[in-house]
C-alpha positions in Angstrom: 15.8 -6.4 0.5 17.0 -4.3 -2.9 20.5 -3.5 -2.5 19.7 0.0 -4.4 17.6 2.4 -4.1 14.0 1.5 -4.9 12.8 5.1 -6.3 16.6 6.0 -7.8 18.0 2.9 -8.7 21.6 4.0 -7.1 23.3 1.8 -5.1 25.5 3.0 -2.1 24.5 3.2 1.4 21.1 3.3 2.5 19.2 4.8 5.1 16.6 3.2 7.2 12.9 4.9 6.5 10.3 4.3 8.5 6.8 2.9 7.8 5.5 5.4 9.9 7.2 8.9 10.7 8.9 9.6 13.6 6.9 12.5 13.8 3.2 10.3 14.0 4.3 7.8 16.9 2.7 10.7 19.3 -0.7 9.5 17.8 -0.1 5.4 17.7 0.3 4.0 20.8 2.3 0.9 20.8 0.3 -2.5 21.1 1.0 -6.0 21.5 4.2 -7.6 23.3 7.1 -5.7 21.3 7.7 -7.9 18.7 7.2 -7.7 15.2 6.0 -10.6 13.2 5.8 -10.8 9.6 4.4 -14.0 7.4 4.7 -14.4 4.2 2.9 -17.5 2.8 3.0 -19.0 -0.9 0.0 -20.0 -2.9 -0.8 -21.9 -6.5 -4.5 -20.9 -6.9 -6.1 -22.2 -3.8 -3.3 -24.6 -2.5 -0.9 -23.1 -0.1 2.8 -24.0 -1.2 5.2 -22.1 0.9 4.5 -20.3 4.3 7.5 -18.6 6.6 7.2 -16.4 9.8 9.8 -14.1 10.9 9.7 -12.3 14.0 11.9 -9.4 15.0 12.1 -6.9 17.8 10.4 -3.5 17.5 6.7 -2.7 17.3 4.8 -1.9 13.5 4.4 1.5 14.3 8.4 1.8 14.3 9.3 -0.8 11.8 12.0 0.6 9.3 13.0 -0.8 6.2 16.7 -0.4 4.2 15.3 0.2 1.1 15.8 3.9 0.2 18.7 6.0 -0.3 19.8 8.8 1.9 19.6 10.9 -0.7 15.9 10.2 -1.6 15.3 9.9 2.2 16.2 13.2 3.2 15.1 14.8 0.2 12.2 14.6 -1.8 10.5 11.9 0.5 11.6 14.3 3.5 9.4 17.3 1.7 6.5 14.9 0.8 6.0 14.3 4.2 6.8 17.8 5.6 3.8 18.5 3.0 1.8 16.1 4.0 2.3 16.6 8.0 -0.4 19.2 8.4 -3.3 17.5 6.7 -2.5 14.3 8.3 -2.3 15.6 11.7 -5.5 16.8 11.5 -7.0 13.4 10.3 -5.1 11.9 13.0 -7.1 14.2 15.6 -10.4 12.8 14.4 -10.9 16.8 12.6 -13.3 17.4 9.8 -11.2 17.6 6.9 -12.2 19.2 3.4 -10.1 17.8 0.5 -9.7 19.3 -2.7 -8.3 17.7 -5.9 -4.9 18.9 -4.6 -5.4 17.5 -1.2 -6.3 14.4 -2.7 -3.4 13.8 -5.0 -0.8 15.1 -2.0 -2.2 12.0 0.3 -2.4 9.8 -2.9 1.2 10.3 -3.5 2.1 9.9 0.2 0.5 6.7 0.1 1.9 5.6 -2.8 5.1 5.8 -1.2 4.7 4.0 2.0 3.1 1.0 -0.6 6.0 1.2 -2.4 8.0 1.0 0.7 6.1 -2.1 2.4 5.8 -3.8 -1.1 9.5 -4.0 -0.9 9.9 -5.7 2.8 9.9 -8.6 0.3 12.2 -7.8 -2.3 11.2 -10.7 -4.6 7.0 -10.3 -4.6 7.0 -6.5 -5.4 4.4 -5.1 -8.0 5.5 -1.6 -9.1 8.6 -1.8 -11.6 10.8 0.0 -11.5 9.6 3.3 -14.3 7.3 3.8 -12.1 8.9 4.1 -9.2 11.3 6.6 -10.6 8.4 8.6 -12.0 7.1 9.0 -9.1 10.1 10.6 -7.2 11.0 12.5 -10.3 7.6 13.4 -11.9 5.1 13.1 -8.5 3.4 10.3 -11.1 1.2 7.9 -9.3 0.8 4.9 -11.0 -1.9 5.0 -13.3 -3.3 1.5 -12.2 -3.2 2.1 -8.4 -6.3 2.5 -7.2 -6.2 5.0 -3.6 -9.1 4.6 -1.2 -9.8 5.9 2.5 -12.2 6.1 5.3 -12.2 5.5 9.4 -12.5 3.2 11.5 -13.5 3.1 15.4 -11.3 -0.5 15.8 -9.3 -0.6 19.0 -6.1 -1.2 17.0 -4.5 1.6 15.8 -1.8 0.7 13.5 -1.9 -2.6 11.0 -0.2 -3.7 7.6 -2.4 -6.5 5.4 -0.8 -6.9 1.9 -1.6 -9.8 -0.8 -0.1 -10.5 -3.5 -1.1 -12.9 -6.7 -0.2 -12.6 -10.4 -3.7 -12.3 -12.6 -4.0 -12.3 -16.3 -7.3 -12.5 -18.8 -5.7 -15.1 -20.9 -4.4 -18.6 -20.5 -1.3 -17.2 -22.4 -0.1 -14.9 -19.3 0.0 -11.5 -17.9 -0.4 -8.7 -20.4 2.2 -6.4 -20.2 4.5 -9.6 -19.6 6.2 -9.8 -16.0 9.7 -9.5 -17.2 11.6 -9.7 -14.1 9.0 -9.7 -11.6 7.1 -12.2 -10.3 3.8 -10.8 -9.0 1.8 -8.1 -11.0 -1.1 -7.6 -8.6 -1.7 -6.7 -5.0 -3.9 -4.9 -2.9 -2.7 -3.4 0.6 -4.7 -2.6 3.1 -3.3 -0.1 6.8 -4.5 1.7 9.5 -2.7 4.6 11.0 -5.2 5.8 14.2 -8.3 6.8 12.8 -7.9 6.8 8.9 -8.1 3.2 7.0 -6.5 3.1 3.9 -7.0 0.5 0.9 -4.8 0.1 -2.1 -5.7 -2.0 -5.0 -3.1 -2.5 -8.0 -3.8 -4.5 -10.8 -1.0 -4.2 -13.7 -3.1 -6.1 -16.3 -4.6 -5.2 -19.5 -8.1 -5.8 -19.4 -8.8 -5.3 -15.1 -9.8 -2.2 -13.9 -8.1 -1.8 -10.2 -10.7 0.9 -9.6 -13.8 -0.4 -10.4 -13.2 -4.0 -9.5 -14.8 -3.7 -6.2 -17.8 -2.1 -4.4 -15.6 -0.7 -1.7 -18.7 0.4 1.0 -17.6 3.8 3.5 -14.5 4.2 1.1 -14.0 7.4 -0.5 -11.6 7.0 -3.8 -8.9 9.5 -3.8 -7.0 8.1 -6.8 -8.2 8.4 -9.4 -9.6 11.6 -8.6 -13.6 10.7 -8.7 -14.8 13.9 -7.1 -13.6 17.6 -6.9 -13.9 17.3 -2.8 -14.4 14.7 -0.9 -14.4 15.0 4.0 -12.8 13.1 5.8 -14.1 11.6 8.4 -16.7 10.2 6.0 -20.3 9.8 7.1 -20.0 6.6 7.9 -16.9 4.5 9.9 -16.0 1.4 8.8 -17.5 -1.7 11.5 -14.5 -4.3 12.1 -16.4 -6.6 9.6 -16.5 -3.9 6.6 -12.5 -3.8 7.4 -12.0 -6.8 7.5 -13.9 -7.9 4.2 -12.3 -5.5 2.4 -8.7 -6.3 3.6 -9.3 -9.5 2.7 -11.4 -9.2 -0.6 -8.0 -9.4 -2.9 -7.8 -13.1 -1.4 -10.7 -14.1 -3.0 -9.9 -12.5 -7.0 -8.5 -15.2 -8.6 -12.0 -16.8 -8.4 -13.5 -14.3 -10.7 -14.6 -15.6 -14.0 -12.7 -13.7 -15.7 -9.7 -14.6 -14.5 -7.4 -16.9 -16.6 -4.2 -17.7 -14.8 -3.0 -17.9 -11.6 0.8 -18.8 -12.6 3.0 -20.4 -11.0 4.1 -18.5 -8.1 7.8 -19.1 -6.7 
């Protein structure tokens, strides 16, 4: 994992944040046998190279990662979520939920962070350099390519964590911007957290369109901002086959025909 911050940059001692607040285990009951396991597998187009399981103690729901500052941790990421608390706890309750353009951006940025904080459980294979990162904690700047989608589900599971990652480009000469440092600069994520399904697609390439690359069906888009209020639960829940398709859709991108180059992953 980073040893500094990933939304200040400082390096010093960090605190351990939580996928999900402390304040939301009350609505996700723990599943499976208390063990946590994480695999991370390695492909060249459709060949898998490298594949790695690690399993640790502790359930998702309370899974924390060292990758934030306290400073960042008890600050401005505290007062997101203190923000955030009411509207979520209502979605969490199954509640009809009006959201405006402000409600929409508040639970765009929220997500934004916990990507941001997943994306980094593998320091190497992030997407979202660093700028934008800080932008985000300073500025309350989502990404401009990150494209935010949400909806329900009725699926017996009420916490999961699906993320893919691939490098794309348009042109046999690479990724446009360039990846610099990074290694990956696309990914989609896909989690649950009781009721509400949430899907993020992020393309960093010149030429893709994260939010219009797929028809995303009982998904309402909530970055960017398509509509001035959108109600959450939708009218219709996601079956555990729409879920799963779309979880899995990003798999399936670097099959499109306008896709040039796969690279060559590490």
């Amino acid at each position: 994992m980073s040893k500094h911050c990933v939304f200040c940059n400082c390096k010093g001692h960090k605190s351990k944040e939580h996928l999900w607040p402390r304040w939301m285990h009350r609505y996700l009951p723990l599943e499976g046998n208390g063990e946590n396991v994480r695999e991370v597998s390695e492909h060249k187009w459709k060949d898998q190279v490298a594949s790695k399981q690690l399993r640790r103690q502790g359930n998702l729901v309370t899974t924390k990662f060292r990758v934030v500052c306290k400073s960042c941790n008890s600050g401005w990421m505290s007062e997101l979520e203190n923000e955030v608390k009411p509207l979520l706890v209502k979605i969490l309750n199954s509640e009809k939920v009006a959201l405006d353009k402000n409600a929409q951006n508040l639970l765009a940025r929220w997500v934004s962070v916990k990507v941001i904080v997943g994306e980094h459980a593998e320091s190497d294979i992030y997407v979202t350099p660093l700028v934008d990162r800080v932008l985000l904690r300073s500025e309350n700047k989502i990404p401009e390519y990150y494209a935010i989608f949400i909806g329900c589900h009725e699926h017996q599971s009420s916490s999961s964590w699906l993320r893919i990652s691939q490098t794309l480009a348009v042109s046999e000469e690479g990724p446009n911007p360039p990846l610099g440092k990074l290694k990956r600069n696309s990914q989609s994520i896909t989690f649950t957290c009781g009721p509400l399904f949430v899907y993020v697609l992020a393309i960093r390439e010149i030429g893709i369109n994260s939010s219009e690359f797929f028809t995303l069906p009982n998904l309402i888009q909530i970055f960017p901002i398509r509509q001035q209020e959108v109600h959450i639960p939708p009218v219709n829940t996601l079956s555990d086959a729409q879920m799963s398709n779309i979880a899995w859709a990003f798999d399936d991108i670097k099959n499109a025909p306008n896709i040039k180059y796969g690279g060559d992953l590490p």
